[in-house]
C-alpha positions as CSV (number, residue, x, y, z in Angstrom):
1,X,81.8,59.0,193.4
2,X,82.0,62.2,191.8
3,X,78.5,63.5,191.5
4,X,79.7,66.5,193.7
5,X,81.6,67.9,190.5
6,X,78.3,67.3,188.6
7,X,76.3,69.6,190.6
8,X,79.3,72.2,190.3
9,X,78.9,71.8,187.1
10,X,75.6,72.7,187.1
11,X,75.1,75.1,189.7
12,X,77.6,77.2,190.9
13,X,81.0,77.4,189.4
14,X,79.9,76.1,185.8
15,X,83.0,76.4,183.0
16,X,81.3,78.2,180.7
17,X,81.0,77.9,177.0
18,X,84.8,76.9,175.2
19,X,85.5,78.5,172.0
20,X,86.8,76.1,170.0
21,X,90.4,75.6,168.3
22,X,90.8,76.6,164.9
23,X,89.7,73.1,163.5
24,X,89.3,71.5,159.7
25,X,86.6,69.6,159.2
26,X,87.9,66.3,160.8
27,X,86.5,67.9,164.2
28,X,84.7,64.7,166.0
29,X,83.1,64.8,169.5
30,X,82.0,62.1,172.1
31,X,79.7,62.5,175.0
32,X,79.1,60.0,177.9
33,X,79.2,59.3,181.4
34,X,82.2,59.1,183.9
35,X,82.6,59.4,187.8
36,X,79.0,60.3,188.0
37,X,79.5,63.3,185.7
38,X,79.2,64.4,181.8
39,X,82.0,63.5,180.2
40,X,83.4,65.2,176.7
41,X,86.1,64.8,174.6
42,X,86.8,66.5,171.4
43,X,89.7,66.2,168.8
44,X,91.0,66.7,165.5
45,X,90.3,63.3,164.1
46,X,93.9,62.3,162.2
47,X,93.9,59.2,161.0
48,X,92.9,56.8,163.9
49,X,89.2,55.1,163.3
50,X,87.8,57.4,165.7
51,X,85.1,54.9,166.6
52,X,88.0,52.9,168.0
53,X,88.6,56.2,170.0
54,X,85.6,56.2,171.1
55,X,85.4,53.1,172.1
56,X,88.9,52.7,174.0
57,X,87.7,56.3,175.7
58,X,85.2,54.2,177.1
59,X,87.0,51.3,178.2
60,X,89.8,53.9,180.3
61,X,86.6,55.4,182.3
62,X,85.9,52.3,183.8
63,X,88.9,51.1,184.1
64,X,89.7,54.0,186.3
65,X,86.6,53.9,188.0
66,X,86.9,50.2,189.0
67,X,90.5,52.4,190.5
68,X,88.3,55.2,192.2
69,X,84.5,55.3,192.9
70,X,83.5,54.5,196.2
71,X,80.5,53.4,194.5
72,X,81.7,50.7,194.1
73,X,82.0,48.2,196.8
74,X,84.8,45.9,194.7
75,X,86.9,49.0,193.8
76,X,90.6,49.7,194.6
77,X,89.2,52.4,197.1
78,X,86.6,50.7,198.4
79,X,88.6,47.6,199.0
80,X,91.3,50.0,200.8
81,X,88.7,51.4,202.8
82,X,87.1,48.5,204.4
83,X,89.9,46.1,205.1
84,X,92.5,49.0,205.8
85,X,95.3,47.4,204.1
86,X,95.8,46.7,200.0
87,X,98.0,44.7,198.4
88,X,99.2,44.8,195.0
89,X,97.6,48.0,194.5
90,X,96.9,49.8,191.1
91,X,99.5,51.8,189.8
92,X,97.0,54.5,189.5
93,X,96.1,54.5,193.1
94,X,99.6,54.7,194.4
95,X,100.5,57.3,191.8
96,X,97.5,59.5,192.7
97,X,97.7,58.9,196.5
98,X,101.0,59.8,196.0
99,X,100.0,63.2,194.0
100,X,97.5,63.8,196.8
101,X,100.6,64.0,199.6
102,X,102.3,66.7,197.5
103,X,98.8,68.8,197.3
104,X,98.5,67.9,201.1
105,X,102.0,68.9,202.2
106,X,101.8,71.9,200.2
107,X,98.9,73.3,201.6
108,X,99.6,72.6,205.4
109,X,97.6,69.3,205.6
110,X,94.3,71.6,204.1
111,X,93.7,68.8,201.5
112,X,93.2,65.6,203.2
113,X,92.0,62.5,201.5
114,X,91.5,61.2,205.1
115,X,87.9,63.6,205.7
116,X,86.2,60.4,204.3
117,X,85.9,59.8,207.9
118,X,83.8,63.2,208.2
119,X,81.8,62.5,205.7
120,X,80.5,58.9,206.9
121,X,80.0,60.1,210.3
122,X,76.1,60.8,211.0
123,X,76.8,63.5,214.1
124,X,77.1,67.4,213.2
125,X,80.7,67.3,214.7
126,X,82.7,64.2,214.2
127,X,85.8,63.2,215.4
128,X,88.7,65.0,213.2
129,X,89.9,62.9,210.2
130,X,93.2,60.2,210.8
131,X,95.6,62.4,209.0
132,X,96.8,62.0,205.6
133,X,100.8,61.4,207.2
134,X,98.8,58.0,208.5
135,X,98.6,56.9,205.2
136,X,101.7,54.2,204.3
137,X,102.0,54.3,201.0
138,X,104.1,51.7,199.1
139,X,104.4,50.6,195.4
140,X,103.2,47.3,196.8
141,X,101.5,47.8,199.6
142,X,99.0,50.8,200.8
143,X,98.4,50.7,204.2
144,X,96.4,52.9,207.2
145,X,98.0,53.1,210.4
146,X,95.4,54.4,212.7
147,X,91.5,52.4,212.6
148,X,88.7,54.0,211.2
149,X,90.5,55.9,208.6
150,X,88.6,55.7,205.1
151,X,89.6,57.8,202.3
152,X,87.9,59.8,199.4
153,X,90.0,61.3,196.3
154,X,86.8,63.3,194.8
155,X,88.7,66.4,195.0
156,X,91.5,65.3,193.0
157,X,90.3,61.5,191.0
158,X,88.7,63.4,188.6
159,X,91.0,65.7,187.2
160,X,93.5,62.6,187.4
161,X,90.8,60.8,184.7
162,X,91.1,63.8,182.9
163,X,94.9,63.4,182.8
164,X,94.8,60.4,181.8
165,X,92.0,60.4,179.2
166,X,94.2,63.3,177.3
167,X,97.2,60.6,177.8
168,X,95.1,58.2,176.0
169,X,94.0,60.5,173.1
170,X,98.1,61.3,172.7
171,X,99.1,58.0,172.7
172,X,96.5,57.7,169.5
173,X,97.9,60.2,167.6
174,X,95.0,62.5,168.2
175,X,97.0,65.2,169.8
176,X,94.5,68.4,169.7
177,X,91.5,67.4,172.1
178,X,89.9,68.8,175.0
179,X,88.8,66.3,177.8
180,X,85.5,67.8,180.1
181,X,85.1,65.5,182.9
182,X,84.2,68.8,185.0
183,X,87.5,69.1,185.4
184,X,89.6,70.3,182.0
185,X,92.8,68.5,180.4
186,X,93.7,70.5,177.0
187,X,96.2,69.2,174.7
188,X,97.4,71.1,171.4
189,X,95.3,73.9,170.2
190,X,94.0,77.0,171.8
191,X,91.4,76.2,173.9
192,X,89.8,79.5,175.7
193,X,87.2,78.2,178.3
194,X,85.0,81.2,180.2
195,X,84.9,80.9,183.8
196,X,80.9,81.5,185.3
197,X,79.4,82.3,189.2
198,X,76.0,80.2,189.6
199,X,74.7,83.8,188.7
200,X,76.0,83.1,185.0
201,X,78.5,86.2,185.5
202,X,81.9,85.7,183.9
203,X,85.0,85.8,186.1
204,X,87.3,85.3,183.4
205,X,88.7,83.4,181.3
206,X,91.7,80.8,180.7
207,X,93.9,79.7,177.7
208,X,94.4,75.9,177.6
209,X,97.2,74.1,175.3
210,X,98.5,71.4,177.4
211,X,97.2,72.6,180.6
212,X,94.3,71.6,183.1
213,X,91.5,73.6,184.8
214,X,88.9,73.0,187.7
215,X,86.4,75.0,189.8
216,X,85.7,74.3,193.1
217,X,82.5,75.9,194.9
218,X,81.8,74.8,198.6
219,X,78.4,75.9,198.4
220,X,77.2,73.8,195.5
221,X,76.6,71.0,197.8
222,X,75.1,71.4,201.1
223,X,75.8,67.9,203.8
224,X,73.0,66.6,206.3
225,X,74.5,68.8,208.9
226,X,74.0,71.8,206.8
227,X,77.7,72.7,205.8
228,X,79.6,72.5,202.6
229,X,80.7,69.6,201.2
230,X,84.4,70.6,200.5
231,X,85.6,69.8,204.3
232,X,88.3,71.1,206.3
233,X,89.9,68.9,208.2
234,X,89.8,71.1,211.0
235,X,86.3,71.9,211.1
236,X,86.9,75.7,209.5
237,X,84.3,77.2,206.8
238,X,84.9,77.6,203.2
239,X,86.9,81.0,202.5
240,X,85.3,81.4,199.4
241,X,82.8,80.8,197.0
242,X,84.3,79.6,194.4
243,X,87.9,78.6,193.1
244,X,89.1,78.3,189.9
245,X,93.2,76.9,189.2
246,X,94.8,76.5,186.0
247,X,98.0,74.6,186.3
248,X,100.1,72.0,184.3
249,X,97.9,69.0,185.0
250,X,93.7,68.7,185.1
251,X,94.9,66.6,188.9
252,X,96.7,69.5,190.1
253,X,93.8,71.7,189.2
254,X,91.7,69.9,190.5
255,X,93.5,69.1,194.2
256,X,94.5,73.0,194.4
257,X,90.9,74.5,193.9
258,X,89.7,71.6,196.5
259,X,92.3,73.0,199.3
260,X,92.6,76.6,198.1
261,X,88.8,77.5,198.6
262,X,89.7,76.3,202.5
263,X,92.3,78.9,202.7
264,X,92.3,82.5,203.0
265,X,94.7,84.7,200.5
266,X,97.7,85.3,202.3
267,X,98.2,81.5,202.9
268,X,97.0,81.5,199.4
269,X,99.8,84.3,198.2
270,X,102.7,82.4,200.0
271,X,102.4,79.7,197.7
272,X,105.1,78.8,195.2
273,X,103.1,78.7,192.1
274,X,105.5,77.9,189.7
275,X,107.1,75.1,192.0
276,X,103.2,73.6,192.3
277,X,102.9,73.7,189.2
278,X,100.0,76.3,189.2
279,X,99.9,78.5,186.5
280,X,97.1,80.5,187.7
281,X,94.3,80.7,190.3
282,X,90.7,83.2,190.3
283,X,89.5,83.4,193.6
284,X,85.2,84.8,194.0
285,X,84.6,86.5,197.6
286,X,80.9,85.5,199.0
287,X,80.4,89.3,198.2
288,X,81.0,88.9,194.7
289,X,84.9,90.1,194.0
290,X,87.0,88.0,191.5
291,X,90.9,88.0,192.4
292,X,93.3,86.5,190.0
293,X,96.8,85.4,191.0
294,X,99.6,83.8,188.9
């Protein structure tokens, strides 16, 4: 599902190196894969067998990506998207969809979940997406109210694993960790990631304790069609190269970078930061200049 954020990750827009938190000894690290990505997490081990921690870190990635992937034909999602109506659904998938109208109210309609439609259709210019308002979400019932809707929640799902990954690692009493999914969920410590251009020039960088950050570069990955794989709904360019958002959740983050890079900077500046929940945004020009807001 997410192998978008991979190439981000890897190209243009990398998080660049994280200087650690001041740790003891006990400092233990995991690597895998999740949502088509590198995954991370490292914490200050305190008394939990962290092989268990492993282990149960494991277990939440695919639990969430049985939630998620449109990889997969017998997930929540994919399920959702070919019969048009769920029942029962996740907690996770009404909680995130439910996220996702926030980001999409917020920003004017900009994020919508709903260009899933865009991206399946094999013209240059497709029909424009359903509409995110189409979407009838219940806590036991999601529902689309116009045919040939699908939906796609890369530019938000994965800072939402993040999220809950860090819940999980809190929950185990191993509250100083840092969760990489290419997205960023921080809990206690101080966490200071460098933020890079595909050029490996530094734009900055963020504090983290108890905080989320995510990049979002529209030219990362190039469609069929030849245009960026971050979509507007309305058919407009990217704005910018790259986004970067630091806010009070790795979802946030993550949804904000997705619609921010779609918008130019006064629609940008008439934001209520503090009411989003964004703590802080860096915006790269295609010529280069960094702007920081917040």
């Amino acid at each position: 599902m997410m192998q978008r954020r991979n190439v981000i990750k890897l190209g243009a827009a990398a998080l660049g190196a994280l200087a650690l938190t001041r740790y003891k000894p006990s400092r233990r690290e995991w690597h895998g894969r999740g949502f088509g990505a590198n995954l991370s997490v490292v914490f200050q081990e305190s008394g939990e067998d962290a092989d268990r921690t492993f282990s149960a870190i494991e277990a939440e990635v695919e639990r969430l990506e049985n939630v998620f992937s449109l990889f997969r034909p017998h997930s929540a999602i994919s399920r959702l998207n070919r019969e048009g109506v769920l029942h029962n659904p996740p907690e996770d998938l009404v909680a995130l969809l439910n996220m996702s109208k926030e980001v999409w109210a917020a920003t004017d309609g900009v994020f919508d979940p709903t260009i899933q439609s865009v991206w399946q259709a094999e013209h240059a210019s497709p029909l424009p997406p359903a509409g995110f308002g189409t979407i009838d979400v219940q806590r036991d019932i999601i529902r689309f109210e116009k045919p040939d809707t699908a939906l796609t929640l890369n530019g938000i799902a994965q800072g939402y694993a993040s999220d809950q990954l860090s819940r999980l690692l809190q929950r185990r009493g191993q509250a100083v960790h840092l969760v990489d999914l290419g997205e960023f969920a921080a809990g206690d410590g101080d966490w200071r990631l460098g933020i890079e251009n595909d050029e490996a020039q530094r734009l900055g960088y963020a504090d983290l304790e108890n905080l989320g950050l995510a990049t979002s570069a529209p030219g990362a990955m190039i469609r069929a069609n030849g245009r960026a794989h971050i979509v507007h709904p309305l058919g407009r360019a990217p704005v910018w190269k790259t986004v970067t958002v630091q806010a009070q959740s790795s979802a946030l983050a993550d949804g904000y970078s997705t619609a921010l890079s779609l918008m130019p900077k006064p629609e940008i500046g008439a934001l209520d930061f503090r009411a989003l929940g964004i703590v802080n945004v860096w915006l790269e020009s295609h010529e280069g200049d960094v702007i920081q807001m917040g």
